[in-house]
C-alpha positions as CSV (number, residue, x, y, z in Angstrom):
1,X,-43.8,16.4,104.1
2,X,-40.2,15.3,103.1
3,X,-38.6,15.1,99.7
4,X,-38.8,11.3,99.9
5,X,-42.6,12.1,100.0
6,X,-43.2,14.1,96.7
7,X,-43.0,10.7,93.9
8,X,-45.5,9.0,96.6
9,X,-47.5,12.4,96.5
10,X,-48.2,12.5,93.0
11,X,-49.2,8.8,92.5
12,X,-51.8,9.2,95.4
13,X,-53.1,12.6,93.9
14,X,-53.9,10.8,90.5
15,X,-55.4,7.7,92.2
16,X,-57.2,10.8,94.2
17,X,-58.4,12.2,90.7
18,X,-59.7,8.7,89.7
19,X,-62.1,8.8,92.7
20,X,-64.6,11.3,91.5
21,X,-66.6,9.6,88.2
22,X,-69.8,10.1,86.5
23,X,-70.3,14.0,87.7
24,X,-70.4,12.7,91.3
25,X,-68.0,14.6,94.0
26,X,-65.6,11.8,95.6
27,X,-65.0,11.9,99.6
28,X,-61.8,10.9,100.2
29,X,-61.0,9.6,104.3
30,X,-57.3,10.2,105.6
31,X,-57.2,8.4,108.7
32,X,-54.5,7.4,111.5
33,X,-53.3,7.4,115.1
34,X,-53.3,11.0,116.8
35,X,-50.3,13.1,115.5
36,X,-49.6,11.2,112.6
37,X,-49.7,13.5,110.6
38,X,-53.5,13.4,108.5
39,X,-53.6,17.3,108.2
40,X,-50.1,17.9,107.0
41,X,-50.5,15.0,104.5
42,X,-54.0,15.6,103.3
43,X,-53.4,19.3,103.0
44,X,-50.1,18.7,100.9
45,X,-52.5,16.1,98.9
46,X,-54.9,18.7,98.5
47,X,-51.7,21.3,97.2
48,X,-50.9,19.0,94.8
49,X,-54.4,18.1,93.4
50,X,-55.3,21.9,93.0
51,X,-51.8,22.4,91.1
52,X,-53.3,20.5,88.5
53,X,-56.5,22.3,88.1
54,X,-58.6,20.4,90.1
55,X,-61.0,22.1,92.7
56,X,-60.3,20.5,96.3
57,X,-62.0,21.1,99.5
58,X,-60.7,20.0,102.9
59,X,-63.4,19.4,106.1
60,X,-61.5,17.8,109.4
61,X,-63.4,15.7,111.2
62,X,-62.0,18.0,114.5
63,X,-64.6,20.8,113.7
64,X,-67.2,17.9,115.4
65,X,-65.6,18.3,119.0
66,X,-67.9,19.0,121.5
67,X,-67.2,22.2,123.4
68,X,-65.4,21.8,126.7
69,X,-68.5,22.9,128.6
70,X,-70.5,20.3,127.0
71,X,-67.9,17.8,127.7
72,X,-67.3,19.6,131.3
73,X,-71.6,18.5,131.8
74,X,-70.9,14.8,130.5
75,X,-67.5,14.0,132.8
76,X,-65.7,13.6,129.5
77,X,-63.2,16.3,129.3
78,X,-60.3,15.1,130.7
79,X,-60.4,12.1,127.9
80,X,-61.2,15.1,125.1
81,X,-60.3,13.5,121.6
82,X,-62.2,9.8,122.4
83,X,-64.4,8.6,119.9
84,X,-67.2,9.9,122.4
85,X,-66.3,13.2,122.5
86,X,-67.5,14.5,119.3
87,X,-70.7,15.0,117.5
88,X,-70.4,11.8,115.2
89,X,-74.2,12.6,113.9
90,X,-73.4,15.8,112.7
91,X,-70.1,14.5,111.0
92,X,-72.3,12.0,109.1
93,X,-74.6,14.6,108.3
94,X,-72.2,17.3,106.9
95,X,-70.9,14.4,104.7
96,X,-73.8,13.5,103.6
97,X,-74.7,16.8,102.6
98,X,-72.0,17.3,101.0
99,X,-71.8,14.0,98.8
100,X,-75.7,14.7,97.4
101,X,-73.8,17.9,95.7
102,X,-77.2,19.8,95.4
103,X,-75.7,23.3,93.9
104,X,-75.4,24.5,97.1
105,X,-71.9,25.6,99.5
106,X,-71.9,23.7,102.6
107,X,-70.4,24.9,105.1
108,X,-68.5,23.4,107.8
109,X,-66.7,24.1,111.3
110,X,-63.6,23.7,111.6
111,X,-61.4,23.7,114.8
112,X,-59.0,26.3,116.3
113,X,-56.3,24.5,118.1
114,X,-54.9,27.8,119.8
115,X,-58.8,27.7,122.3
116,X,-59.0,24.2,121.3
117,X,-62.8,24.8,120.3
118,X,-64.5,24.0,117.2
119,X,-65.5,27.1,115.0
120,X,-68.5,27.0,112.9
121,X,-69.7,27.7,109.7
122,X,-65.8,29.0,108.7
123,X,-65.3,26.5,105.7
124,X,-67.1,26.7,102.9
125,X,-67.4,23.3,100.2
126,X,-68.4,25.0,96.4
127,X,-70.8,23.0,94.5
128,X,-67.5,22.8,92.0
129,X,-65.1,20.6,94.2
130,X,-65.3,17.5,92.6
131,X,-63.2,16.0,95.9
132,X,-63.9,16.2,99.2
133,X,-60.8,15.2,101.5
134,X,-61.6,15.1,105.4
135,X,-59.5,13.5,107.6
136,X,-59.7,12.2,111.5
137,X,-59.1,9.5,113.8
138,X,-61.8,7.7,113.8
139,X,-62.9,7.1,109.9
140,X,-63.0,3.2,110.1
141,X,-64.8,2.8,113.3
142,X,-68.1,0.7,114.2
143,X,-70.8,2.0,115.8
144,X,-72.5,5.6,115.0
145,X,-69.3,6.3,113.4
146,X,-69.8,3.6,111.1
147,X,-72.6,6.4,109.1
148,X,-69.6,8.4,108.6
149,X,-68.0,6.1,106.9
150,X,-70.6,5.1,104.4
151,X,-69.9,8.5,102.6
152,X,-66.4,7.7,101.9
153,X,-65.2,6.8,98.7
154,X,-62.1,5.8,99.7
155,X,-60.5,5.6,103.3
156,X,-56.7,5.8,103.5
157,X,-54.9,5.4,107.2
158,X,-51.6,7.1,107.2
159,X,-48.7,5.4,109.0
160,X,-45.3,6.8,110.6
161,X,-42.5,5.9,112.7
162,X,-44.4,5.6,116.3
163,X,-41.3,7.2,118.0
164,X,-41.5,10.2,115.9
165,X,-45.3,10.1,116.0
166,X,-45.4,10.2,120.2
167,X,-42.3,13.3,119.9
168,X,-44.3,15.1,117.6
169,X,-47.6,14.9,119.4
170,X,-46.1,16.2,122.5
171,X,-44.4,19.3,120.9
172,X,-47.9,19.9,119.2
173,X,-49.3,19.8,122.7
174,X,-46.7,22.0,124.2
175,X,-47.1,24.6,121.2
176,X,-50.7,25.2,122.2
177,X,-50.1,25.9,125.7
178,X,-49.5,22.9,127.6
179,X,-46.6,22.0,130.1
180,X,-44.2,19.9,129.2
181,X,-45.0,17.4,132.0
182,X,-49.1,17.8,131.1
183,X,-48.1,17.3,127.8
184,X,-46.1,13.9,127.9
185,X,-49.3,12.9,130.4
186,X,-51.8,13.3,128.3
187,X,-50.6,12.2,125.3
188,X,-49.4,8.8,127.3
189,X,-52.9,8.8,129.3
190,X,-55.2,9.7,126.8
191,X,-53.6,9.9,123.2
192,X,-51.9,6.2,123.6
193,X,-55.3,4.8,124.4
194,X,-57.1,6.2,121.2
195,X,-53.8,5.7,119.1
196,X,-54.3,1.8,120.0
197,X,-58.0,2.0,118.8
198,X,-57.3,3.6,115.7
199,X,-54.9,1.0,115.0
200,X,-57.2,-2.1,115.8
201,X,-59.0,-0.6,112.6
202,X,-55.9,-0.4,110.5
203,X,-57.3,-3.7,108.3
204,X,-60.1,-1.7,107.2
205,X,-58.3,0.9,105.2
206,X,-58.3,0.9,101.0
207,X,-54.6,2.1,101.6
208,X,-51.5,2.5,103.9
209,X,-49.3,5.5,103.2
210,X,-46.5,6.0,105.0
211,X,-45.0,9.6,103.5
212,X,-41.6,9.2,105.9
213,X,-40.9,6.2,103.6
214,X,-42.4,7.6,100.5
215,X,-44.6,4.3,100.4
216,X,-48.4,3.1,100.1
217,X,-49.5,-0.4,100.1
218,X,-52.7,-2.6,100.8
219,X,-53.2,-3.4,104.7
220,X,-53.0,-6.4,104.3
221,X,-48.9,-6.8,103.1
């Protein structure tokens, strides 16, 4: 997150702290195109709400890929990351769970980018976190992933320059492993494609933040 970020950061984290009313925990969706930067964003969001007391817990949607040898069986691994290679049931579920705040910890996978597998049960959600934040690509999608999205209080789809978004996401490949050429491959092949879908769902979104700019707006302006 830049400097130009931090006014934008703490207008968002009191909207954020306005979500959860009447006792009820708030699930807050970051969304956005593949290396956008949701984690970086919603963990600094996260930062700043727990700064000010409040008890935050943070569930990516990545924890829900399918493991490569399940993918390997259904012909889908060389596309890993497309809408159909996750366990969208189980997302909906863990939210689920998690919204009907019962007085129990939930716990959640999350996912290890260094094997590039999910790893479960490693995050727990207290009965105490009055906000939920989870963030992924695919928050404002039809279809099965649609009962994700009817646990979401809010759903915001973050926004950066594409230039810088494409560089990034091929350094982040690179970092875990792959060869530059692979890299710039699959991110062009397979990232692009799923970049352009998330974006057809821009309009959906309660809000646009773009933290390089230090702005957030309605999708419609």
């Amino acid at each position: 997150m830049t400097s130009s970020a931090e006014p934008l950061l703490a207008v968002l984290a009191s909207r954020a702290r306005g979500l959860a009313r009447g006792g009820r925990r708030a699930v807050l969706g970051i969304t956005g195109a593949p290396g956008s930067g949701k984690t970086t964003f919603a963990d600094a969001l996260a930062a700043r709400l727990r700064s000010t007391g409040r008890e935050v817990a943070r569930v990516p949607m990545d924890g829900f890929h399918l493991a490569d040898d399940e993918l390997s069986r259904l012909g889908r691994l060389d596309r890993k990351g497309a809408p159909d290679t996750f366990d969208t049931a189980g997302y909906a579920s863990l939210l689920g769970r998690c919204s009907a705040t019962d007085g129990e910890v939930v716990y959640a996978p999350s996912f290890d980018r260094r094997v590039g597998q999910p790893i479960a049960g490693s995050i727990p959600v207290p009965p105490s976190a009055e906000l939920l934040i989870t963030e992924g690509n695919y928050l404002l999608f039809d279809g099965e992933w649609a009962r994700a999205g009817e646990f979401l209080t809010e759903t915001w789809y973050v926004e950066v320059d594409e230039h810088g978004r494409r560089r990034r996401l091929v350094a982040r490949h690179v970092a875990f492993g792959k060869p530059a050429a692979a890299a710039r491959e699959w991110a062009a092949r397979v990232d692009q494609r799923n970049a352009d879908l998330v974006a057809s769902y821009r309009h959906r979104a309660d809000l646009v933040v773009d933290p390089d700019r230090g702005q957030a707006f309605r999708p419609g302006r």
